[in-house]
Every structure is written in structure tokens, then in C-alpha cells.
C-alpha positions as CSV (number, residue, x, y, z in Angstrom):
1,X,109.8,179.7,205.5
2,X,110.2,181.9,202.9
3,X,111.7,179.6,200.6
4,X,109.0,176.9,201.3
5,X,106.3,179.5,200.1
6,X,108.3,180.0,197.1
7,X,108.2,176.4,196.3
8,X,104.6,175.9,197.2
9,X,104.1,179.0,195.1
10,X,105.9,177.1,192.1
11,X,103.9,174.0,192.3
12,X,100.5,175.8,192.4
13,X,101.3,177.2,188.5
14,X,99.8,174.6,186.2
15,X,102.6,173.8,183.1
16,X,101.9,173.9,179.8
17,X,102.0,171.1,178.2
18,X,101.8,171.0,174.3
19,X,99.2,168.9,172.5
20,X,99.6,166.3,169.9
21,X,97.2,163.5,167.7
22,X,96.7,161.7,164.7
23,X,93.5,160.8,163.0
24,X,93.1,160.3,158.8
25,X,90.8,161.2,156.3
26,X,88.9,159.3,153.3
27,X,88.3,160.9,149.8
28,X,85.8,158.9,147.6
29,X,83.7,159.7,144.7
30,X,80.9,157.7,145.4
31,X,79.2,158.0,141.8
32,X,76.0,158.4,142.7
33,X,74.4,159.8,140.1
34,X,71.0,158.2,139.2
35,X,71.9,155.3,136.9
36,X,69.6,156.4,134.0
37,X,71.8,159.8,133.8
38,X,74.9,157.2,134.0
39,X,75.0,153.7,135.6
40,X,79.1,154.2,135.8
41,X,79.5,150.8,134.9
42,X,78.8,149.1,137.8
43,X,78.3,145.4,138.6
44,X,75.0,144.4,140.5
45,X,73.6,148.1,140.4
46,X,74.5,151.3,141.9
47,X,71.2,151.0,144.9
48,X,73.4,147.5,146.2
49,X,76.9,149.0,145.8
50,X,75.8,151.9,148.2
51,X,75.0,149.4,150.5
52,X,78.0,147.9,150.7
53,X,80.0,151.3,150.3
54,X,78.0,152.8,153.9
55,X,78.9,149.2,155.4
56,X,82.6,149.7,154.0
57,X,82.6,153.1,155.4
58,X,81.2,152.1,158.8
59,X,84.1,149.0,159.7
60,X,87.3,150.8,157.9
61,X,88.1,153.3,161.3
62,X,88.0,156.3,159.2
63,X,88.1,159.6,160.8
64,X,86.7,162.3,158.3
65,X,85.1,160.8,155.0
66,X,84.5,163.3,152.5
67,X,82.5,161.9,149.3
68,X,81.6,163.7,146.4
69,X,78.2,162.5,144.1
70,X,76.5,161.6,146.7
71,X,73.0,162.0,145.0
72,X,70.5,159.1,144.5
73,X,71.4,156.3,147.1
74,X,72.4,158.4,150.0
75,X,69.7,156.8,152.5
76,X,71.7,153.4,151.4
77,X,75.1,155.3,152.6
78,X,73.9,156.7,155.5
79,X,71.8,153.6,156.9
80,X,74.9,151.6,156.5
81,X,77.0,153.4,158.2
82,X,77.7,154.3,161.9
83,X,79.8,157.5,161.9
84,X,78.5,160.0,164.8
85,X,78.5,163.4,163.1
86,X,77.6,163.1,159.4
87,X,76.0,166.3,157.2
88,X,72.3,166.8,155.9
89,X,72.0,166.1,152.1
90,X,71.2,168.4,149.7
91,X,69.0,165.4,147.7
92,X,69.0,164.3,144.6
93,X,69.4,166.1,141.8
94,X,69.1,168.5,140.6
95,X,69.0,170.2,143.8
96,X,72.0,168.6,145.5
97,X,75.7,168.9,145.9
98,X,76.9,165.6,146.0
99,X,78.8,166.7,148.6
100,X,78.7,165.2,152.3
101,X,80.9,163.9,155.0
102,X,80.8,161.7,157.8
103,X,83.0,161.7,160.8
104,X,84.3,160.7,164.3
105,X,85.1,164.7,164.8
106,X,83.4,167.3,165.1
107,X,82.9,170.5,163.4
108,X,81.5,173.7,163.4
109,X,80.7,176.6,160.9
110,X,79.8,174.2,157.9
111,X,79.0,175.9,154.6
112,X,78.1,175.0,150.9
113,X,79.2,176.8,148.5
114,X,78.8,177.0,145.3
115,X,81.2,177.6,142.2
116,X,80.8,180.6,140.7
117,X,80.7,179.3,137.2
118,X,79.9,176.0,135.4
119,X,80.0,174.5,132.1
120,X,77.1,172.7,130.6
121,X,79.5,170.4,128.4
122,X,79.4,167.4,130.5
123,X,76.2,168.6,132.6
124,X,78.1,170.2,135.2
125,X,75.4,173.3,135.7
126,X,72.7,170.6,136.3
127,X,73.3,170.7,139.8
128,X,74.6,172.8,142.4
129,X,77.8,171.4,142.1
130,X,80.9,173.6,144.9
131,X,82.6,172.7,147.9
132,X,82.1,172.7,151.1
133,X,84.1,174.0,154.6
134,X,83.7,173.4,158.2
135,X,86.4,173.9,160.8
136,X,86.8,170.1,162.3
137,X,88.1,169.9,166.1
138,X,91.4,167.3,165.7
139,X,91.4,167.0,169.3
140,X,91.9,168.8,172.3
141,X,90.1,172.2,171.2
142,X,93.1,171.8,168.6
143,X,90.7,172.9,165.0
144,X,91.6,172.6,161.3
145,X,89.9,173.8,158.4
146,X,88.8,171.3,156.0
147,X,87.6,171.5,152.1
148,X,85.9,168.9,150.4
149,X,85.0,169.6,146.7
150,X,84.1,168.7,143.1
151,X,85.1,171.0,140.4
152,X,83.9,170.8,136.8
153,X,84.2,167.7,134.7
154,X,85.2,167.3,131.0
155,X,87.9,168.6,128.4
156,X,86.3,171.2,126.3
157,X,87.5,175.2,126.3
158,X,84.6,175.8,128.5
159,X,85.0,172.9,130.7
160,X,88.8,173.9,131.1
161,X,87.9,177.9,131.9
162,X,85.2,176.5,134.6
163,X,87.4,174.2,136.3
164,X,90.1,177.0,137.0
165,X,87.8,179.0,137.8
166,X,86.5,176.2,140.3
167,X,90.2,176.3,141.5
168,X,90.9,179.6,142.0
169,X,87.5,180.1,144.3
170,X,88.5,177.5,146.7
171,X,92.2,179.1,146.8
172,X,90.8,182.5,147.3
173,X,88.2,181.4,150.1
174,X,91.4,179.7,152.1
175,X,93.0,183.1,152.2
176,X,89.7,184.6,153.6
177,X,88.9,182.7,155.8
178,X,91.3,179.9,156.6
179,X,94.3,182.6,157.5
180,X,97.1,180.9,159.6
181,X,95.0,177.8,160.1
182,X,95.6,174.3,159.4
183,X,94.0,173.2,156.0
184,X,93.2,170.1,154.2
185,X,91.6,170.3,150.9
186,X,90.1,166.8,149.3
187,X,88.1,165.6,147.2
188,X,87.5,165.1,143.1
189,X,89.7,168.1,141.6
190,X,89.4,166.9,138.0
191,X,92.6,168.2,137.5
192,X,95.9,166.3,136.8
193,X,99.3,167.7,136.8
194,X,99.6,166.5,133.6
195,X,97.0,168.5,132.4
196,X,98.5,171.7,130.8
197,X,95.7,173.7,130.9
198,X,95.4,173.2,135.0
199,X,95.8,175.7,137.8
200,X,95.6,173.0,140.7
201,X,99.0,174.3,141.6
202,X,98.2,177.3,142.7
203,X,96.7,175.6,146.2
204,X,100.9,175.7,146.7
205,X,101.6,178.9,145.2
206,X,98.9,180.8,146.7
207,X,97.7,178.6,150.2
208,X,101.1,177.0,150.5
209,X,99.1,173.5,150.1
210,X,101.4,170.2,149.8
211,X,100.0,167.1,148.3
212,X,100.1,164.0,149.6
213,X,100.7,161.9,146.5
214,X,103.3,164.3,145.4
215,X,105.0,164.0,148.5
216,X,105.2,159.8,149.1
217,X,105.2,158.6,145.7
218,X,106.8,161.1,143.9
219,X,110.0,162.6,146.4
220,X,108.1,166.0,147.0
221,X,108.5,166.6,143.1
222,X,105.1,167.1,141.0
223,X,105.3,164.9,138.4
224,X,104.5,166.4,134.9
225,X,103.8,163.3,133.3
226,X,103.0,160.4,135.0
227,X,99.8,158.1,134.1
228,X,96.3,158.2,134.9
229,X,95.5,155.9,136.9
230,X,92.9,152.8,135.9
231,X,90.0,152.0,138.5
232,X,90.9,150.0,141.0
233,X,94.6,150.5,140.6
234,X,97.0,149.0,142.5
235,X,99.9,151.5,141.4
236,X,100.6,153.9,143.9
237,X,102.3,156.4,141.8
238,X,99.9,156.9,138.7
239,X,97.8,160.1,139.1
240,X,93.9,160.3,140.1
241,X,91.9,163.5,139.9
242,X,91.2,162.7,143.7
243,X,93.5,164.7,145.6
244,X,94.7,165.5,149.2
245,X,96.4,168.8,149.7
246,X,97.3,170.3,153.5
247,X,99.6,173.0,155.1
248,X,99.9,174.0,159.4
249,X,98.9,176.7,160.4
250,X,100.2,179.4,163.3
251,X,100.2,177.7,165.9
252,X,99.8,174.2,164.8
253,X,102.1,171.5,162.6
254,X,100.1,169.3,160.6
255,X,102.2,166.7,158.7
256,X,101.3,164.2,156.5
257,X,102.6,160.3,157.9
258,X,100.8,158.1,155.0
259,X,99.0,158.2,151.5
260,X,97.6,155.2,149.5
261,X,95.0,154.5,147.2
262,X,92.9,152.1,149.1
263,X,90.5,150.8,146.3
264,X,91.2,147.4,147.1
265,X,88.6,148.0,150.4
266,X,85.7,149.4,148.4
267,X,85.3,146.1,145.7
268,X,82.6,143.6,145.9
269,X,83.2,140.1,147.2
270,X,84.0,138.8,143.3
271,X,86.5,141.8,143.0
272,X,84.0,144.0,141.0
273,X,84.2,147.8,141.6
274,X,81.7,149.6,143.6
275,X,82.5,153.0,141.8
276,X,84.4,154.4,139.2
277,X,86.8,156.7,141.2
278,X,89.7,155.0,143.6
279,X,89.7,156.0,147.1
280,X,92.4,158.2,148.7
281,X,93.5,157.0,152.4
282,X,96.3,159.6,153.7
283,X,96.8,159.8,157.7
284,X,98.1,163.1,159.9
285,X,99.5,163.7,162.9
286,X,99.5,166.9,164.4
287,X,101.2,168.8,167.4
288,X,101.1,172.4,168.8
């Protein structure tokens, strides 16, 4: 008898079982600027390629889309598109971000914030320009902390100062409040490797962040000179300014399983572009 108690005691404790997923992200500068500020060379009109970018968005099975200029033709994005949890706008600008996501997960604790300095060189202080956070639920109560961001455009001294500067914020916000967590930072960096007067490496120095691109097209190695890519580009291992950058956390490994430019998805039925930035497809799976 007593052993039978002891076994029924046995079966009565639940296991633990450890948890696992995959989902993917989307990073996509959407350039939506109003056209008389800059029409980004775009075939047909920026109003219609919105259109087509929300419908893109709403058939390609994307998990978390974050997009950067997102300013005049965000009703077109957002009508489009069928993505449960998405974030309010900040309008037009001058008053807006440009900075929004939509998403099949969940998230709490979103916040805007915005960079600390700005250079006016390529209009950059014209608008509330930042990043954003919000802890995203992966999956079974499992959370990560995500980043999406535009830092300062252009190449003068001012522009160059701003942008690390720009860098540095989101790097020292990670350590604040992203401690032992799993983080993704994306989104338009305007940085390149190449780029001597960049600090993007720090988000390995400082958050122990890996890059995706660095990792599947380059053997783990940052490349110090490798091209810029053209838009749409087909080569995988030319350099965009949109980046993906991740680590685990404590209790949770995240690892990257795929990276691609996926610009070939966002053209218009003649092949015309539908912005001027490439979009960055990587995929994650992640266990505890």
C-alpha cells in the first residue's frame, strides 16, 4: 500500500515541460513621406503603392512587421491589411514617427521614444523621428523585447554625430530595460559597416546583438567592405541600412533560422518598385 501511494503521489506532480516556437519578422521602409517633400521615385504614385504594400502585407504570413515612414498613406496600409494587433499612428508629419507595426502577437508596454538629438541636414528634426519598444508575447507567455527604429539620415558631420548618437540611445535603453531578455532590434539604421564613421557595432559590444545578414551571408564575420545594395536587389550579400539584430535572454534561446531580402514580394505587377528601401525577411525559433 505504501508503495501504491507513492506512485499515485508521483503521478499527481505535473512535469515540466520546456517550451519552444518559431514565428518571423518584416523590416520595411515604407517611404511614405508626402510626395511633394519627396515622391521617392515611384511608379504610379506613392497613394496606389500603399495599397498594394497593406494588401502585400496582409497575404505574406508575416508575424511582426515593423515599418519605418509611415506618414501620409497610412489609412491605405492599414485598410489593406488584416493583421490583428497593429499600433495607433502618430499622423502625418510633422507630428509623426513613421514608426508603426502590425502583428499576429501580442504586446504590451509599447513606447515612442524619441532621439535625443537630430540634424536638420537632410530634415531629420522635422519630425519626431526615434524608436519604438514593446515587449511581444512569442508564445506560450514566452516574451521578447522588440526595437523598431529610424535613426538620422544623411552624410554630413552633423548628420554622422546624430546618428551615433541615435545608436548609442537605443543601446543604452536595452541595458535599462531589456536586462536578460530576448531582444530583436530592426528597422532603418542608416548605418553600414562600411561606414567608418558608424557605431552600429556597439549593439554587439554593448547588448551582445548578432546580425542576421552578418551571420547567413557573411560566415558570422562583419564585412568591412562589401556593397550597398541597389533597390530591389537580388544579391543576398550586399549591405542595406535595414538591419536585424537579436540576442536570448536568461531563460530563453532565440536563434536566428533565416535571413533574405524579400523585395522581389513588394514590386508592382510590371516589376516597378513600390519603395525605395528592400525588405528584410529573417525567421526565429525559440525554446526555454
Amino acid at each position: 500500500m505504501r508503495f501504491a501511494s507513492i506512485a499515485a503521489t508521483a503521478i499527481a506532480i505535473p512535469s515540466v515541460l520546456a517550451a519552444s516556437g518559431t514565428f518571423n519578422i518584416l523590416s520595411f521602409n515604407i517611404a511614405g513621406l508626402p510626395a511633394f517633400l519627396n515622391d521617392n521615385s515611384i511608379p504610379g504614385g506613392k497613394r496606389a503603392a500603399a495599397k498594394q504594400i497593406g494588401q502585400k502585407f496582409a497575404s505574406g504570413a508575416y508575424d511582426v512587421i515593423h515599418v519605418q515612414e509611415d506618414f501620409a498613406f497610412h489609412d491605405e496600409i492599414y485598410d489593406n491589411d488584416n493583421h490583428p494587433y497593429r499600433t495607433k499612428t502618430t499622423g502625418n508629419v510633422p507630428g509623426g514617427s513613421g514608426l508603426n507595426t502590425l502583428a499576429n502577437l501580442n504586446w504590451t508596454d509599447l513606447r515612442r521614444v524619441t532621439w535625443d538629438v537630430c540634424d536638420i541636414g537632410q530634415g531629420d528634426c522635422l519630425t519626431p523621428k526615434g524608436f519604438t519598444y514593446m515587449r511581444v508575447d512569442i508564445g506560450e507567455g514566452t516574451t521578447a523585447d522588440f526595437y523598431n527604429l529610424h535613426a538620422d539620415a544623411g552624410n554630413g558631420n552633423g548628420d554622422e554625430g546624430a546618428r551615433r548618437s541615435n545608436i548609442q540611445q537605443v543601446a543604452d535603453h536595452i541595458d535599462s530595460v531589456s536586462a536578460g531578455q530576448p531582444v530583436i532590434v530592426y528597422g532603418d539604421t542608416n548605418c553600414l559597416y562600411s561606414d567608418p564613421t558608424s557605431n552600429i557595432r556597439i549593439l554587439g559590444t554593448q547588448n551582445s546583438l548578432r546580425d542576421t545578414w552578418v551571420d547567413f551571408q557573411h560566415g558570422g564575420v562583419i564585412p568591412g567592405n562589401a556593397p550597398e545594395c541597389t533597390d530591389p536587389t537580388t544579391n543576398q550579400t550586399c549591405e542595406v541600412l535595414d538591419k536585424v539584430l537579436y540576442r536570448g535572454g536568461n531563460t530563453t534561446t532565440l536563434t536566428a533560422t533565416r535571413h533574405e531580402y524579400v523585395t522581389d514580394r513588394f514590386l508592382q505587377a510590371n516589376g516597378d518598385r513600390l519603395s525605395d528601401h528592400n525588405a528584410v525577411l529573417v525567421e526565429f525559433a525559440w525554446s526555454t
